[in-house]
N, C-alpha and C positions, 0 to 999 in steps of 0.2 A: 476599869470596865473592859471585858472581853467579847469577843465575836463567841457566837455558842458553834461550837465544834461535834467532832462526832459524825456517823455515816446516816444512813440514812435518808429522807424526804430534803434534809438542809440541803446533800450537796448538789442538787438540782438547782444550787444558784449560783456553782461555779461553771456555769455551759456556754459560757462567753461572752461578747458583747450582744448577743440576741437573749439570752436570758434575764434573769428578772435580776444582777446584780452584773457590775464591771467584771470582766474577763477575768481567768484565775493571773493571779501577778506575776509569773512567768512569763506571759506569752501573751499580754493585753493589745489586741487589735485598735489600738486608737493611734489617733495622729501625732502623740507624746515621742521626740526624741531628744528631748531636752538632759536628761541624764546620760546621754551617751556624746551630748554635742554641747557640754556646759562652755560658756564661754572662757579663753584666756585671753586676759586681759592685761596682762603685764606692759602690752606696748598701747597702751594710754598715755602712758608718762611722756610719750617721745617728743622731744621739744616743741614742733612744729605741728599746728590744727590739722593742716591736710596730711602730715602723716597719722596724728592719732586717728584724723575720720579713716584712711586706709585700713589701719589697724582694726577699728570698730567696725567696719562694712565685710572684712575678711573673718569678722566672729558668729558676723550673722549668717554669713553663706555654709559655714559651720557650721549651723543651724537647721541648713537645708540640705539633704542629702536629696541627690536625683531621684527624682519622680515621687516625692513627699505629695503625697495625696492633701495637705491643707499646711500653705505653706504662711499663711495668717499667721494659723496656730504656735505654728513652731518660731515664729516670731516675737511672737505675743512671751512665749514661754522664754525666748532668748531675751527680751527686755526685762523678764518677771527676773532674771538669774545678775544681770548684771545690778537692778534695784535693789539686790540682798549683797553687792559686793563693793564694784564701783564708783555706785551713782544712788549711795542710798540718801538719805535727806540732808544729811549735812557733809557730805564730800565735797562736792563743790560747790563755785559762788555762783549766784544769776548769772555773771556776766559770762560763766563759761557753757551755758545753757543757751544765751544769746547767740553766742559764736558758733555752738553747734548745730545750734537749728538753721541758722543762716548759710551755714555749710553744704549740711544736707540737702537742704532747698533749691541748692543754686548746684548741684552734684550731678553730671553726666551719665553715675551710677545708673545702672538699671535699679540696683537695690535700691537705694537712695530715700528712694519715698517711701518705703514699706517701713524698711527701718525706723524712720523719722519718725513716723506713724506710731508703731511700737511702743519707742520711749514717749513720744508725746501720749498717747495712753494710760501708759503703765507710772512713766514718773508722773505724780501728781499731786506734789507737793507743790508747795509755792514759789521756791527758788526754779523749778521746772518751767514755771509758766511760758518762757520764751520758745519754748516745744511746743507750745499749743498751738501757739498766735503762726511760728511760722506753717505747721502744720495749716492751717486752715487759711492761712497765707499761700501755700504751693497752691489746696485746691481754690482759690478765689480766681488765683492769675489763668483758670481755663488751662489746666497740662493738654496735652495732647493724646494722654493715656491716663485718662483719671482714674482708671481701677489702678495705676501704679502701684498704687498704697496698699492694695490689695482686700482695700475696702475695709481698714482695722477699724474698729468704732461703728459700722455702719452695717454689720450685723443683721440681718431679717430672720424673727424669729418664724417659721415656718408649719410646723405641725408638733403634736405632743401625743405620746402614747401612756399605758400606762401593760406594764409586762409582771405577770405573776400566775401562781400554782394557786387553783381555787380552797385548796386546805391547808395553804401553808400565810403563817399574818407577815409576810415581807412583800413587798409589792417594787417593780420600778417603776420609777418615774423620767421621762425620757422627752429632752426638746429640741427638738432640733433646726437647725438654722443655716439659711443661703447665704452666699458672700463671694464674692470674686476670689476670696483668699482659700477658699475650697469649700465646701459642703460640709458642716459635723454638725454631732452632737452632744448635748451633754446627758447627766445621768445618773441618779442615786437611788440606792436602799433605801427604803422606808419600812422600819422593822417594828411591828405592832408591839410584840414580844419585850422589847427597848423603850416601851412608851411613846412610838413614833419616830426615834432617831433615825435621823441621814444618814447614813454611811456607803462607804466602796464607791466614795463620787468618780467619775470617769469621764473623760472625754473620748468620743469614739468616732466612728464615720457615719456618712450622712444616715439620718431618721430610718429614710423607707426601707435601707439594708439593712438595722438592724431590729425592723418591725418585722422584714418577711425573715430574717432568720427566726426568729421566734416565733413566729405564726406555725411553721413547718415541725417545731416539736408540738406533736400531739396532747403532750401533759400541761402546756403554757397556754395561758389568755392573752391576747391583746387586745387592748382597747383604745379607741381612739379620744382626749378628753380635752376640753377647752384651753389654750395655751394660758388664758389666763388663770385656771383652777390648777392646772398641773405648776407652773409658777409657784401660787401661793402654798399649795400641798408643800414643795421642794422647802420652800423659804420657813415652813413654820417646822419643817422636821430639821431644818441648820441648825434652827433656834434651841432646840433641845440636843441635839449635839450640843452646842455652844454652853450650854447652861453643865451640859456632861461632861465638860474640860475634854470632849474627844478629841484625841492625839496620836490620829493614825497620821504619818509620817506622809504616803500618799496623798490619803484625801487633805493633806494642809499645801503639798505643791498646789493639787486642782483649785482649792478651794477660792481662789484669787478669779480664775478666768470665768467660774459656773458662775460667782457673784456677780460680776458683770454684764454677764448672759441674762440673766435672771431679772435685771434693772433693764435690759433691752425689753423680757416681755413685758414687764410692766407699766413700759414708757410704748409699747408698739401701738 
């Protein structure tokens, strides 16, 4: 299956994160720098726990280059990179999940809790489990800075739009969400054309910035729509992707965190 190509009325959905699909791939205005900040992880191996946590706290700050507008996200995306290498399900044992959470928790780290956060998230397998417990163990004991975490998991979904060209059958669908870890949103195609398929998913920045860019092209509609109907809209156009074996390379990075987001609005 292909994106339909060609000039025209289509390329009006390359106009960036205010139009009615994710920014042209060049130049995508979202909080994504996960491919330019993959993590190395070679020094895991290092004999000693508090070396390897050094190691792994100095992957995440990696992560975060200065003045990263949602520094959640690029969290979120640094535990998504090390689950596909490190720490995928059967790398290590409980007991090394134990010791690391227990590390973290008990860490001086400014980082410390975000990271924690992270992989308690993202690994969520069952050997992981000791990530959760201390995770939810840091916030019990009352920190002094509870948004430490940077509020991973804890997500509000906040407003949903809907962005599209009144003659053209592609529509966005757009949700976006508060959090101490920054303000974003997420974002997809819904292509009538495709029999509804998702695609060009995106995470971008907060809602209202990219509601008023696209209000300001005169050719685009915005609309405002119920978080829960823009949710189900999102979740039933995956489905036919899903069903479409779609394998855009992109939308399968995103595809992990919009899921997520997606079970926030439905649980909010």
């Amino acid at each position: 299956m292909s994106e339909r190509s060609g000039s025209g009325q289509g390329d009006r959905h390359r106009k960036g994160p205010g139009g009615p699909t994710r920014p042209a791939r060049s130049g995508r205005a979202t909080p994504s720098t996960s491919r330019r900040h993959r993590p190395e992880v070679s020094g895991l191996l290092d004999p000693t726990l508090d070396q390897m946590v050094t190691t792994l706290l100095e992957t995440a700050r990696g992560a975060l280059p200065p003045g990263h507008p949602a520094p959640g996200v690029a969290l979120e995306q640094w535990a998504h990179e090390l689950a596909a290498t490190s720490f995928d399900d059967e790398a290590m044992p409980r007991e090394f999940y134990v010791d690391l959470g227990r590390t973290l928790a008990a860490s001086t780290d400014e980082l410390a809790p975000a990271a924690l956060a992270a992989l308690a998230l993202v690994l969520d397998f069952k050997d992981a489990a000791p990530l959760r417990r201390a995770h939810a163990d840091w916030l019990a004991s009352g920190p002094a800075d509870l948004d430490g975490d940077l509020g991973l998991g804890r997500e509000i979904p906040v407003r949903a739009v809907t962005i599209g060209h009144p003659d053209e059958p592609q529509t966005s669908y757009v949700v976006g969400f508060d959090t101490p870890g920054g303000g974003h949103a997420i974002g997809l195609l819904v292509d009538d054309e495709l029999d509804g398929l998702g695609r060009d998913l995106f995470l971008g920045p907060p809602i209202d910035a990219i509601a008023a860019d696209a209000a300001a092209d005169p050719e685009l509609v915005v609309a405002d729509v119920p978080l829960a109907d823009a949710a189900a809209r999102m979740r039933a156009a995956l489905a036919v992707a899903d069903a479409e074996d779609w394998d855009d390379l992109e939308d399968l990075a995103v595809r992990p965190l919009l899921d997520r987001r997606l079970a926030l609005v439905r649980t909010a």
